[in-house]
MIMITI-443264 format. One record per residue (C-alpha): residue number from 1; x, y, z. Coordinates in nm, 4 decimals, always signed. Example, Ala and Ser with C-alpha at 12.3 -4.5 7.8 and 13.67 -1.06 7.14 Angstrom:
BEGIN
SITE	k	xx	yy	zz
SITE	1	+1.2300	-0.4500	+0.7800 .
SITE	2	+1.3670	-0.1060	+0.7140 .
This chain:
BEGIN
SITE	k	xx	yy	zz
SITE	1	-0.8694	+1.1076	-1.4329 .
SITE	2	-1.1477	+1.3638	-1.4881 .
SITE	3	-0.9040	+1.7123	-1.4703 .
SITE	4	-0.6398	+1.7249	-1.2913 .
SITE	5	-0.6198	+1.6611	-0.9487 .
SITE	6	-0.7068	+2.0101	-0.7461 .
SITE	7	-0.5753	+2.0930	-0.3938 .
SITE	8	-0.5231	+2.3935	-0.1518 .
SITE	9	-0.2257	+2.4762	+0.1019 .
SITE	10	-0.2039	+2.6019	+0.4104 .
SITE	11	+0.1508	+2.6769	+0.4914 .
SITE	12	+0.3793	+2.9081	+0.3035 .
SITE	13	+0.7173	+2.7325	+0.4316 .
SITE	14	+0.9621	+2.5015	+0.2242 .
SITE	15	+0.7332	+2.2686	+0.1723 .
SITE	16	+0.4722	+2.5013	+0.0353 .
SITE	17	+0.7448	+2.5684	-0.2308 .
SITE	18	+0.8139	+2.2500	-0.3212 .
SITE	19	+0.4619	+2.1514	-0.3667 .
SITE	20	+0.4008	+2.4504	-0.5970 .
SITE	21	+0.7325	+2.3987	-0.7952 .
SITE	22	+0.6161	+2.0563	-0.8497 .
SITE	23	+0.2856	+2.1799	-0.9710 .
SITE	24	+0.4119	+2.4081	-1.2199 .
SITE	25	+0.5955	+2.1176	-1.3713 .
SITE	26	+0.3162	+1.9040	-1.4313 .
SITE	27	+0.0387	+2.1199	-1.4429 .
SITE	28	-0.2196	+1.8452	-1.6666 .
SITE	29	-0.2031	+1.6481	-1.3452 .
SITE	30	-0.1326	+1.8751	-1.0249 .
SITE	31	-0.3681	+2.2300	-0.9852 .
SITE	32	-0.2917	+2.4433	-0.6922 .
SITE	33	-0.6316	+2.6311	-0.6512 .
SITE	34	-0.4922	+2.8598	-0.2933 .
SITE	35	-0.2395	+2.9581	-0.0763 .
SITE	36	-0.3664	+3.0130	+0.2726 .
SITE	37	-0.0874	+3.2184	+0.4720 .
SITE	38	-0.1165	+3.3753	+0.8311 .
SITE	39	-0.1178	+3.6975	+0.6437 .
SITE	40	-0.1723	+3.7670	+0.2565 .
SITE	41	+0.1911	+3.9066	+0.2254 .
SITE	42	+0.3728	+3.5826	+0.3051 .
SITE	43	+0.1469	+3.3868	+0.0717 .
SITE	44	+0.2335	+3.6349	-0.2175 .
SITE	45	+0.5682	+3.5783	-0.1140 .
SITE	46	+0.5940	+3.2292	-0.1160 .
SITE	47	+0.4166	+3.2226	-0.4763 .
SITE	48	+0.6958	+3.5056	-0.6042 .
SITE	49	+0.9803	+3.2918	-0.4401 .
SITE	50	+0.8674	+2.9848	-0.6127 .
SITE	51	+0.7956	+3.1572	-0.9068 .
SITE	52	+1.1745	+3.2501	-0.9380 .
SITE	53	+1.2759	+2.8989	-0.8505 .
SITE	54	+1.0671	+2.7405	-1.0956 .
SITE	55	+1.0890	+2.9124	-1.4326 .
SITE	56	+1.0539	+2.8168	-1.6949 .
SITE	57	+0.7253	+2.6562	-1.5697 .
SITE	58	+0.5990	+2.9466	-1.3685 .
SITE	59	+0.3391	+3.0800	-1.6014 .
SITE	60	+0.1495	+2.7973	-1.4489 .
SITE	61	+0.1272	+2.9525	-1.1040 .
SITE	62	-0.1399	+3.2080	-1.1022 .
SITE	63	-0.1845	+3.5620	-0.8895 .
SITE	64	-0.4975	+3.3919	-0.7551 .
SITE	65	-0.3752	+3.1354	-0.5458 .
SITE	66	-0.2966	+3.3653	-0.2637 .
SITE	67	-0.6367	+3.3441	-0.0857 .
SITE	68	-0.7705	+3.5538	+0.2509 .
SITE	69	-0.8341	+3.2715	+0.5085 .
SITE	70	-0.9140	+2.8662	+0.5010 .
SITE	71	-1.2913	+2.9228	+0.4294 .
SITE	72	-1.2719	+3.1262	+0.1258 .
SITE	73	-0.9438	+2.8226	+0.0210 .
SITE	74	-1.2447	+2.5734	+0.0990 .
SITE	75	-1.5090	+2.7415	-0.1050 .
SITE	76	-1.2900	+2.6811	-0.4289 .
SITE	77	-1.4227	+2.3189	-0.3893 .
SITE	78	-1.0510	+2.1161	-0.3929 .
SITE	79	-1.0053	+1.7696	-0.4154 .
SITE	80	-0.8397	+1.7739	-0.0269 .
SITE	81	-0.6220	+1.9908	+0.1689 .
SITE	82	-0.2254	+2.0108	+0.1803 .
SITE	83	-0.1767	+2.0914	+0.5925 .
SITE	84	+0.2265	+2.2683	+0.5710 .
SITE	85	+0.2055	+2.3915	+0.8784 .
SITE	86	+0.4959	+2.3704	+1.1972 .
SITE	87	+0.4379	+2.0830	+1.3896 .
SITE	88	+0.2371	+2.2733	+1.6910 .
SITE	89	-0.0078	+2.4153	+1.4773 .
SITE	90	-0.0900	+2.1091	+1.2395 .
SITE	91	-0.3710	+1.9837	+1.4784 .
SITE	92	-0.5952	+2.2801	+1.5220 .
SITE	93	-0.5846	+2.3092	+1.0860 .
SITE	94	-0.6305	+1.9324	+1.0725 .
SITE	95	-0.9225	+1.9511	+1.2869 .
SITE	96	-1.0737	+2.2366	+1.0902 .
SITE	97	-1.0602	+2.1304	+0.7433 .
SITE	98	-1.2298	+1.8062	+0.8890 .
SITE	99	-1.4830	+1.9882	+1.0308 .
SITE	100	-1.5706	+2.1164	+0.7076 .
SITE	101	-1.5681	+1.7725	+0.5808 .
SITE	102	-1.2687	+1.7978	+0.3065 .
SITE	103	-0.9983	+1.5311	+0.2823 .
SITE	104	-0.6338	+1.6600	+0.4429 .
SITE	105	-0.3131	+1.5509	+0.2991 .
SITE	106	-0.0962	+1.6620	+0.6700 .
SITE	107	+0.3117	+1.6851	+0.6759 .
SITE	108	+0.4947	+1.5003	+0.8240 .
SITE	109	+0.4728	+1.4798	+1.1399 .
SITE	110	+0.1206	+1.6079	+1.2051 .
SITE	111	+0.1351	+1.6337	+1.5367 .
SITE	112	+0.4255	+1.7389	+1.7551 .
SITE	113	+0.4596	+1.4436	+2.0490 .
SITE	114	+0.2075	+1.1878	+2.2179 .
SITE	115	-0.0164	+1.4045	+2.3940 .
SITE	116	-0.0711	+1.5473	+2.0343 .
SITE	117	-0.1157	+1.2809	+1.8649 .
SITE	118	-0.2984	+1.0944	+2.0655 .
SITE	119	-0.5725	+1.4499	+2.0876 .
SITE	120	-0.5699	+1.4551	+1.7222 .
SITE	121	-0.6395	+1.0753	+1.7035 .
SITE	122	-0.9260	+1.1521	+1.9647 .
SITE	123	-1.0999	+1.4296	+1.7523 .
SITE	124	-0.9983	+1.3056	+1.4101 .
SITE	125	-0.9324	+0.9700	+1.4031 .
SITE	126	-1.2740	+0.8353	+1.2982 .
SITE	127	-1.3269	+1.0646	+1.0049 .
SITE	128	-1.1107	+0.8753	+0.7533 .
SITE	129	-1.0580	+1.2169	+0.6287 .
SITE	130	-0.6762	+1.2288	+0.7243 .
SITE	131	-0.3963	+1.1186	+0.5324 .
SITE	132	+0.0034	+1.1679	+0.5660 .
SITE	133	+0.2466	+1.2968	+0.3150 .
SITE	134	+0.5040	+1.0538	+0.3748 .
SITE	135	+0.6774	+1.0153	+0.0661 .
SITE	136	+0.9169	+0.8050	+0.0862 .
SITE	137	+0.7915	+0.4938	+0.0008 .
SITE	138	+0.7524	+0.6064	-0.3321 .
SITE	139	+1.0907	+0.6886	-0.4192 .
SITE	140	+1.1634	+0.4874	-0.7278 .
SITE	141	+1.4595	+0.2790	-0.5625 .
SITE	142	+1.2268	+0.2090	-0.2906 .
SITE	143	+0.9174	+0.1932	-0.4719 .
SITE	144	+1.0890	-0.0883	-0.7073 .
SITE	145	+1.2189	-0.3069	-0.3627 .
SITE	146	+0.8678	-0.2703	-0.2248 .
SITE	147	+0.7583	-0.4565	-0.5496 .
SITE	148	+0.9847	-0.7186	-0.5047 .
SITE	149	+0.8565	-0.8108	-0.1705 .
SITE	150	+0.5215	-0.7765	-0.2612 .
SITE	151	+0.5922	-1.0941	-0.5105 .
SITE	152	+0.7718	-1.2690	-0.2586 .
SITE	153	+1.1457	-1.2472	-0.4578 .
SITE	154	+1.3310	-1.2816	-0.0888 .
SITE	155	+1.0573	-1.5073	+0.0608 .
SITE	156	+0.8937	-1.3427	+0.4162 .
SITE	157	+1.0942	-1.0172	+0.4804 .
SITE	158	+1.1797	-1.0218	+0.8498 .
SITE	159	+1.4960	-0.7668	+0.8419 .
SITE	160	+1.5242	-0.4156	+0.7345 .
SITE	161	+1.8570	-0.1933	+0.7141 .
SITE	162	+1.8265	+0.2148	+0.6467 .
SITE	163	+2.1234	+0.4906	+0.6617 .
SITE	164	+1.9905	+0.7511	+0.4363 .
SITE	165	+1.6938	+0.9595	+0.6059 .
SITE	166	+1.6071	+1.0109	+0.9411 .
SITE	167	+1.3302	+0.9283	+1.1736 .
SITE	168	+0.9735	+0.9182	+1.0791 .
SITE	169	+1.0807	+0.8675	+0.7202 .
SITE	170	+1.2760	+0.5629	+0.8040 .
SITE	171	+1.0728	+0.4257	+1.0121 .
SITE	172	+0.8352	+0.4387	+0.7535 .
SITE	173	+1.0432	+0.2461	+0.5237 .
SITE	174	+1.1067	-0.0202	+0.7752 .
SITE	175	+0.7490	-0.0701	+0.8782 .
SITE	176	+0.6160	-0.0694	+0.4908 .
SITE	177	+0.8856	-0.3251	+0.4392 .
SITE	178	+0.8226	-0.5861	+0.6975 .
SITE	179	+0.4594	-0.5527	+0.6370 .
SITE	180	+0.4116	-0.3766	+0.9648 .
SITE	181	+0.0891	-0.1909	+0.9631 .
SITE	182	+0.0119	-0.1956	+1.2974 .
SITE	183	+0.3170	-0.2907	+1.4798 .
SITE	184	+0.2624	-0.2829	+1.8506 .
SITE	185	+0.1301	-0.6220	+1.9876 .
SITE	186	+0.1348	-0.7604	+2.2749 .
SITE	187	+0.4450	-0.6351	+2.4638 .
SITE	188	+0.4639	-0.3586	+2.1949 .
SITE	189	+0.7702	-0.2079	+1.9926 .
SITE	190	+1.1589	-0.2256	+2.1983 .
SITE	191	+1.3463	+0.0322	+2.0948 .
SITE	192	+1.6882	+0.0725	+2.1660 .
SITE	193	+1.8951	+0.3658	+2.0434 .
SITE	194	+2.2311	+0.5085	+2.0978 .
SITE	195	+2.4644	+0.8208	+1.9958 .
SITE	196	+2.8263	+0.8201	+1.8980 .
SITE	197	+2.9923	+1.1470	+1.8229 .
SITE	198	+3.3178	+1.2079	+1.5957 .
SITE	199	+3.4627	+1.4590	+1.3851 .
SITE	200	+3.3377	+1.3891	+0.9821 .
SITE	201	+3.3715	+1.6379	+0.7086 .
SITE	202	+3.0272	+1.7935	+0.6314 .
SITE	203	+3.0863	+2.0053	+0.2889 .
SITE	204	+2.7349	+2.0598	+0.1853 .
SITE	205	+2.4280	+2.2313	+0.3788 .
SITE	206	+2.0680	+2.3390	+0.2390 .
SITE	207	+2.1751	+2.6683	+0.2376 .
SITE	208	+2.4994	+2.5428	-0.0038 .
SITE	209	+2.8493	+2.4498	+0.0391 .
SITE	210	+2.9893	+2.5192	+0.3591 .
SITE	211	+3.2343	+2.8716	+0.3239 .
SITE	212	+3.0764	+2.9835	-0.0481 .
SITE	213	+2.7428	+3.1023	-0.0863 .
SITE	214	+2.3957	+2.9123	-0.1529 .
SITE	215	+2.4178	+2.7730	-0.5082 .
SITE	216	+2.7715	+2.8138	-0.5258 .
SITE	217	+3.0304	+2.5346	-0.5759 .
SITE	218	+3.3126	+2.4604	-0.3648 .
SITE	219	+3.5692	+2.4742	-0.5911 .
SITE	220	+3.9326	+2.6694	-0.5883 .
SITE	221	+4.1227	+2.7615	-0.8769 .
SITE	222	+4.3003	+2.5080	-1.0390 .
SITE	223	+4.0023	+2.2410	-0.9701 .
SITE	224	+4.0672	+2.1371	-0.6751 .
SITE	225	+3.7937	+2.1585	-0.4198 .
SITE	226	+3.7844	+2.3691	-0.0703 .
SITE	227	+3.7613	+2.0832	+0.1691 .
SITE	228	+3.6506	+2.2437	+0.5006 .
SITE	229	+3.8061	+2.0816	+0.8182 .
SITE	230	+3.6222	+1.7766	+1.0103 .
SITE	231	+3.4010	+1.9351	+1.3165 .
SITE	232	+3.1890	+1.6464	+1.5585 .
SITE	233	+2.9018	+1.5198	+1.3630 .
SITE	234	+2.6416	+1.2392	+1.5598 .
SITE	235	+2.5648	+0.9195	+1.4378 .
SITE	236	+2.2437	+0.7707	+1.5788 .
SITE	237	+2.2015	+0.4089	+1.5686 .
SITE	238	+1.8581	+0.2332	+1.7069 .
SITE	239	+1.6988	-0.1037	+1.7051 .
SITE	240	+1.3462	-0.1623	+1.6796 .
SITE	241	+1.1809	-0.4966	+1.7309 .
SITE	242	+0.8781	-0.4943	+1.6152 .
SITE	243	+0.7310	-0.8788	+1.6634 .
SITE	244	+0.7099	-1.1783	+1.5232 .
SITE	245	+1.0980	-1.1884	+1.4292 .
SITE	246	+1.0400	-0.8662	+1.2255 .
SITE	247	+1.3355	-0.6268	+1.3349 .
SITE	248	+1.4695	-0.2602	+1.1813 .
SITE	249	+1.8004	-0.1167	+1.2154 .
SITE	250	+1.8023	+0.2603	+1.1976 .
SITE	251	+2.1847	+0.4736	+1.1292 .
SITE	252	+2.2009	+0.7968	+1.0728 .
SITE	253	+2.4699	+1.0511	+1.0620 .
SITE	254	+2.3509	+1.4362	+1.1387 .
SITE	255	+2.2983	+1.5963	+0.7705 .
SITE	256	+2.2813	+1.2662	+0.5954 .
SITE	257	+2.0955	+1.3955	+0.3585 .
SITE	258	+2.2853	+1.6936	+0.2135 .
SITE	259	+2.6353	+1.5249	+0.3213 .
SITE	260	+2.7729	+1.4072	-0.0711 .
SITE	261	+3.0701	+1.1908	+0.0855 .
SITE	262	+2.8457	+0.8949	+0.2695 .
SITE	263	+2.6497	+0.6248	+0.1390 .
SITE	264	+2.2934	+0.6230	+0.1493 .
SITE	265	+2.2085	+0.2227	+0.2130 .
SITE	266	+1.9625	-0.0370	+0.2704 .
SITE	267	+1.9394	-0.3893	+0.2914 .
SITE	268	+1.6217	-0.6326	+0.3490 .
SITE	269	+1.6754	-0.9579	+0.4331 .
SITE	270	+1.4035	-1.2466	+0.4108 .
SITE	271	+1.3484	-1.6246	+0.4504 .
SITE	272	+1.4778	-1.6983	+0.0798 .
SITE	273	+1.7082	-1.4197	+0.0080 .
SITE	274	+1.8558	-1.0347	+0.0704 .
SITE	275	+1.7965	-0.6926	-0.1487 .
SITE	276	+2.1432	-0.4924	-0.1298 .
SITE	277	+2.0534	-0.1444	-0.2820 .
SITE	278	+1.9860	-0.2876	-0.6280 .
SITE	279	+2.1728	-0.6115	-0.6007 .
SITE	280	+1.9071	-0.9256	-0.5497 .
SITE	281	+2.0351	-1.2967	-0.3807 .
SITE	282	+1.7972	-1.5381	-0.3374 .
SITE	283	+1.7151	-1.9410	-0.3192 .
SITE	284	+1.5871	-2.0891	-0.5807 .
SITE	285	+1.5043	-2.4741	-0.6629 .
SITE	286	+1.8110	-2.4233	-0.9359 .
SITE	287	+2.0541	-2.2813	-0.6286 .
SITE	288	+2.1387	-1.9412	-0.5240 .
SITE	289	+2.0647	-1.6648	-0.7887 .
SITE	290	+2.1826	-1.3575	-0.8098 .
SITE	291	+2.0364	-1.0093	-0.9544 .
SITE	292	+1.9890	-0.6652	-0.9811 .
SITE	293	+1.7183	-0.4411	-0.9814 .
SITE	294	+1.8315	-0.2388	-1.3747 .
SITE	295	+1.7369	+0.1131	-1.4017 .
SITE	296	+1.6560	+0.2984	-1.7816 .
SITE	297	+1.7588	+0.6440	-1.7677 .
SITE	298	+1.7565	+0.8309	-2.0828 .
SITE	299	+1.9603	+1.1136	-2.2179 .
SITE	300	+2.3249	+0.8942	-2.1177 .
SITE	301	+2.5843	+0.9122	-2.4243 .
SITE	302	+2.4203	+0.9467	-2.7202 .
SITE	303	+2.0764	+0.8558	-2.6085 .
SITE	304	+1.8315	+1.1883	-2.7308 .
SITE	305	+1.5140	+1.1127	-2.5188 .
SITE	306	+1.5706	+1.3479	-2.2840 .
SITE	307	+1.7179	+1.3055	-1.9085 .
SITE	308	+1.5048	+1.0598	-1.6931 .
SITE	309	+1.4228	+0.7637	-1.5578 .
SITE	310	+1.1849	+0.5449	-1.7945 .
SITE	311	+1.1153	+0.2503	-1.5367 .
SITE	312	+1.3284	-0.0160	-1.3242 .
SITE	313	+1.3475	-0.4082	-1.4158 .
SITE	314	+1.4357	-0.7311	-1.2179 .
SITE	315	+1.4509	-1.0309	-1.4316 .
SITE	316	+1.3509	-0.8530	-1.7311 .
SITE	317	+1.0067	-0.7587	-1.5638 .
SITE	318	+0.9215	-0.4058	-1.5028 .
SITE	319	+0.9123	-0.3501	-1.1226 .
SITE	320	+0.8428	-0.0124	-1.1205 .
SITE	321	+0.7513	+0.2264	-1.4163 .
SITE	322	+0.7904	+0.6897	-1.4045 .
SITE	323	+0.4794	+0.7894	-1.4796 .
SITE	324	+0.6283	+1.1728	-1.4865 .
SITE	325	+0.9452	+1.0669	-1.6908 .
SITE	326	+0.8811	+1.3845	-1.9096 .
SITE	327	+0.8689	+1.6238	-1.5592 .
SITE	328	+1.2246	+1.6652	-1.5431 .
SITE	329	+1.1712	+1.6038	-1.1841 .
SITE	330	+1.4346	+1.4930	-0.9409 .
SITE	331	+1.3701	+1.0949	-0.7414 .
SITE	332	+1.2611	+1.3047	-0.4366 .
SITE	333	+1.0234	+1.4743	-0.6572 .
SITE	334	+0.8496	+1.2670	-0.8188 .
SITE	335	+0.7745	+1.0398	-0.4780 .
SITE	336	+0.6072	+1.4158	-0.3345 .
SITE	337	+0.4023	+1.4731	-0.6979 .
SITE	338	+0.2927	+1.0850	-0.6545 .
SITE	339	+0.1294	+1.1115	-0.2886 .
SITE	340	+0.0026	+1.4248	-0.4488 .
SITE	341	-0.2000	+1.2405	-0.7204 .
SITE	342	-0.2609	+0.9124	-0.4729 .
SITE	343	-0.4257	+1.1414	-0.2384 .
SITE	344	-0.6269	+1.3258	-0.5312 .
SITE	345	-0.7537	+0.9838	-0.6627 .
SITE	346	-0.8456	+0.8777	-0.2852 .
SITE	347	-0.9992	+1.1587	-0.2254 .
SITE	348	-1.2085	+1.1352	-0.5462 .
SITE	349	-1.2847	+0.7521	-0.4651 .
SITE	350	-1.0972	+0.6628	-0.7467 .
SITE	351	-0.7717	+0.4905	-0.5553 .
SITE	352	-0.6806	+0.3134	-0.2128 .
SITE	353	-0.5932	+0.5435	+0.1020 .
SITE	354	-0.2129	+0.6481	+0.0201 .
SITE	355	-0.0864	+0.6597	+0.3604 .
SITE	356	-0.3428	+0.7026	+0.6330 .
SITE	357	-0.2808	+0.8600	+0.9336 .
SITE	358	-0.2574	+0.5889	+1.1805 .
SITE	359	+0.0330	+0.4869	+0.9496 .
SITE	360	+0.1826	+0.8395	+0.9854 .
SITE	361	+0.1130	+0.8337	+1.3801 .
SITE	362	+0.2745	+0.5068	+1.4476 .
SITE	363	+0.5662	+0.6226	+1.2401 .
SITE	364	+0.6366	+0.9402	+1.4154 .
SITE	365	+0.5514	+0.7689	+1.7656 .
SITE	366	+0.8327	+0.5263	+1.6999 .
SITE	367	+1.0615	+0.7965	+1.5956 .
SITE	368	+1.0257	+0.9960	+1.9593 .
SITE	369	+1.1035	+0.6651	+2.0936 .
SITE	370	+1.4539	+0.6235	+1.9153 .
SITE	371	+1.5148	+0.9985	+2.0693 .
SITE	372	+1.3903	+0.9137	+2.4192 .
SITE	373	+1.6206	+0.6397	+2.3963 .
SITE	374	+1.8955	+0.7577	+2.2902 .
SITE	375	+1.8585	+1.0472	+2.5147 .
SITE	376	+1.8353	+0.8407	+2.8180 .
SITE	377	+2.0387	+0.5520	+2.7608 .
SITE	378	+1.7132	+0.2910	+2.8599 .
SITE	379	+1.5283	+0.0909	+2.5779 .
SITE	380	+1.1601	+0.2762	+2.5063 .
SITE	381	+0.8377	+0.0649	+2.4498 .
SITE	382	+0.5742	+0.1843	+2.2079 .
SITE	383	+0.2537	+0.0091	+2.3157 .
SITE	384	-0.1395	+0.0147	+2.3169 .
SITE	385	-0.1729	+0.3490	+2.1408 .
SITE	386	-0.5671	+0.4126	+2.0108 .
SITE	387	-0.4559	+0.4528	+1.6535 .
SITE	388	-0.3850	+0.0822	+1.7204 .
C-alpha cells in the first residue's frame, strides 16, 4: 500500500486501547491520526493508559492524537472511522461520520436491539459507507478452517459447532461457515435456546485471578495454586436453523473466555467430511483420509526466530499465512490489526468490503434471538429484516 493505512477513533474505552496498542506495534502499517473523547481529558487518558500498557512501542503514539471534537478528527483526512462507542450511542456517530461522507469501521454491535438497527439500516444502509469490526473470522485457527471450506476439503458444509465466544461473534463464525450471507428465507431463522445453571470453578477474570490482584498469579507458596471454590456459572446452549439443511449449534459457559480450565471447540461437518479443531476426516476416491491443519510457530526449543506463528498447512499447502509474524501480537490481535488493514484497503478501493454491515446486523439480530429465547423458553424467528 501507498503509507500506511490512517484512521481516527471515537471512543476512549477498552477497545480504544486495544486498537492503539495494536498500532504502536505495527506502526509501517496501522496510523492512528485522533482520539475523539466526550471530553479532552479522557482522550489524554486513554492515550497515557495505553501508553503504559504498550511500551516498549509507545514512542509511536503521539500527544496529537487527542483531538477537540469529530470535525476537527475528520479534517485530518483518514482513511475511515473506528466508531468505539457503547452500544446506545453508536448510531447517532455512525450516522454522522456518514454524513460527512467517510468510511466507518463500527464495534460490535453497532446498534443496541431491532428498533436500532433497523433506524440505522433506514438512514445508513444505502451508503455502503458502513462496515463491522467483527474479528473473528480472522483468527488464524479460524481463518485457516475458512480456507479449507472455501476449497471444498469437507465437501458442502451444512453443520457448524462453537463453545468458545459468545453471541454475535459466534454467530458470525457459524454464518461465515455455512456460507450464510443472508440467512433468513422464507420462514426465516428458528432459534431455540436454553440455560442450565451449575456450580464450575471460574479462577480467572479481566480484572485477574479471582482473590489476588490484576496481573497477579494465583499461586501459594510451595507451587501449588489457590483454587477458589465452585459458585453457579450458566451455560447457554441454542440452535439455529438457518435453511437449506444448514444448522449452528451455539454453547457457552458465562466467562468462557477468560475461564483457563474449559475447552474452547468447534467442529464443521460437511457432505464429504468433518474439521475437529485442527484434525481433518474426509472421503476421498482412495477411502477415508485423515489430517490436520499443522501450525509453524517459531521460537520452540532451540528455534531463534523469534516467538510467532509463521503460517498454518493442510496437506503440505499453506492454508493460511501471518502477515504480522514479527508484531509479537497475540491470535486475538492480529485478527483486530487485520480488519484494521481490510477496512483501510476497502476504504482506499484497493480490497473487497471486510465485513459489511448487513453482515454485522444479521449477526447481532440472531444473537438477541438466542437471549429472547432462552429467556422465554419459546423458539424465536428472525425473518424479513430490510438489511435482507
Amino acid at each position: 500500500m501507498d503509507g500506511p493505512v490512517r484512521f481516527a477513533i471515537v471512543g476512549t474505552g477498552w477497545r480504544t486501547r486495544f486498537m492503539l496498542r495494536l498500532a504502536a506495534m505495527a506502526p509501517e502499517v496501522l496510523e492512528p491520526v485522533a482520539i475523539v473523547g466526550r471530553s479532552p481529558g479522557r482522550a489524554h487518558d486513554a492515550l497515557r493508559e495505553t501508553r503504559a500498557a504498550a511500551a516498549p512501542f509507545s514512542a509511536h503514539l503521539h500527544d496529537h492524537l487527542p483531538v477537540d471534537g469529530l470535525e476537527q478528527a475528520l479534517s485530518l483526512r483518514p482513511d475511515f472511522v473506528v466508531v468505539a462507542v457503547p452500544w446506545e450511542a453508536s448510531p447517532g456517530v455512525i450516522r454522522s461520520v456518514v454524513e460527512a461522507g467517510v468510511p466507518v469501521l463500527a464495534e460490535t454491535p453497532p446498534a443496541p436491539d431491532l428498533d436500532g438497527m433497523r433506524s440505522l439500516w433506514a438512514s445508513v444502509g444505502s451508503s455502503g459507507l458502513v462496515q463491522v469490526a467483527e474479528q473473528y473470522t480472522r483468527m488464524p485457527g479460524h481463518a485457516a478452517r475458512i480456507a479449507l471450506l472455501e476449497r471444498g476439503v469437507i465437501g458442502a458444509p451444512h453443520t457448524v459447532e462453537v463453545s468458545s465466544t459468545h453471541l454475535y461473534h459466534a454467530v458470525s463464525l457459524i454464518r461465515t461457515m455455512l456460507g450464510a450471507g443472508s440467512p433468513v428465507t422464507g420462514a426465516g431463522v428458528r432459534v431455540n435456546a436454553r440455560t442450565f445453571t451449575a456450580p464450575m470453578v471460574d479462577p480467572l477474570t479481566p480484572d485477574g485471578w479471582v482473590g489476588r490482584g490484576a496481573g497477579e498469579e494465583a499461586a501459594v507458596p510451595g507451587g501449588a495454586v489457590a483454587v477458589p471454590p465452585a459458585e453457579p456459572r450458566t451455560t447457554t446452549i441454542a440452535t439455529l436453523d438457518l435453511g437449506d439443511g444448514r444448522f449452528g449449534l451455539y454453547d457457552f459457559v458465562d466467562n468462557q473466555w477468560w475461564n483457563p480450565y474449559l475447552h474452547r471447540r468447534i467442529v464443521i461437518r460437511g457432505s464429504h467430511g468433518e474439521i475437529a479443531a485442527d484434525s481433518v476426516l474426509r472421503m476421498t476416491a482412495d477411502g477415508p483420509v485423515a489430517g490436520r491443519l499443522e501450525h509453524r510457530r517459531t521460537g520452540v526449543d532451540l528455534n531463534l526466530e523469534g516467538n510467532a506463528l509463521w503460517h498454518t498447512s493442510f496437506d503440505g499447502s499453506v492454508v493460511y499465512r501471518n502477515a504480522w509474524h514479527g508484531s509479537r501480537m497475540s491470535e486475538d490481535d492480529l485478527a483486530v490489526a487485520q480488519i484494521l488493514l481490510d477496512t483501510g484497503r476497502w476504504a482506499r478501493g484497493e480490497g473487497p468490503e471486510p465485513y459489511p454491515l448487513a453482515q454485522g446486523l444479521w449477526d447481532h439480530a440472531l444473537s438477541l434471538a438466542i437471549v429472547k429465547s432462552a429467556h422465554s423458553g419459546a423458539d424465536a424467528v428472525v425473518a424479513d429484516e430490510p438489511w435482507g
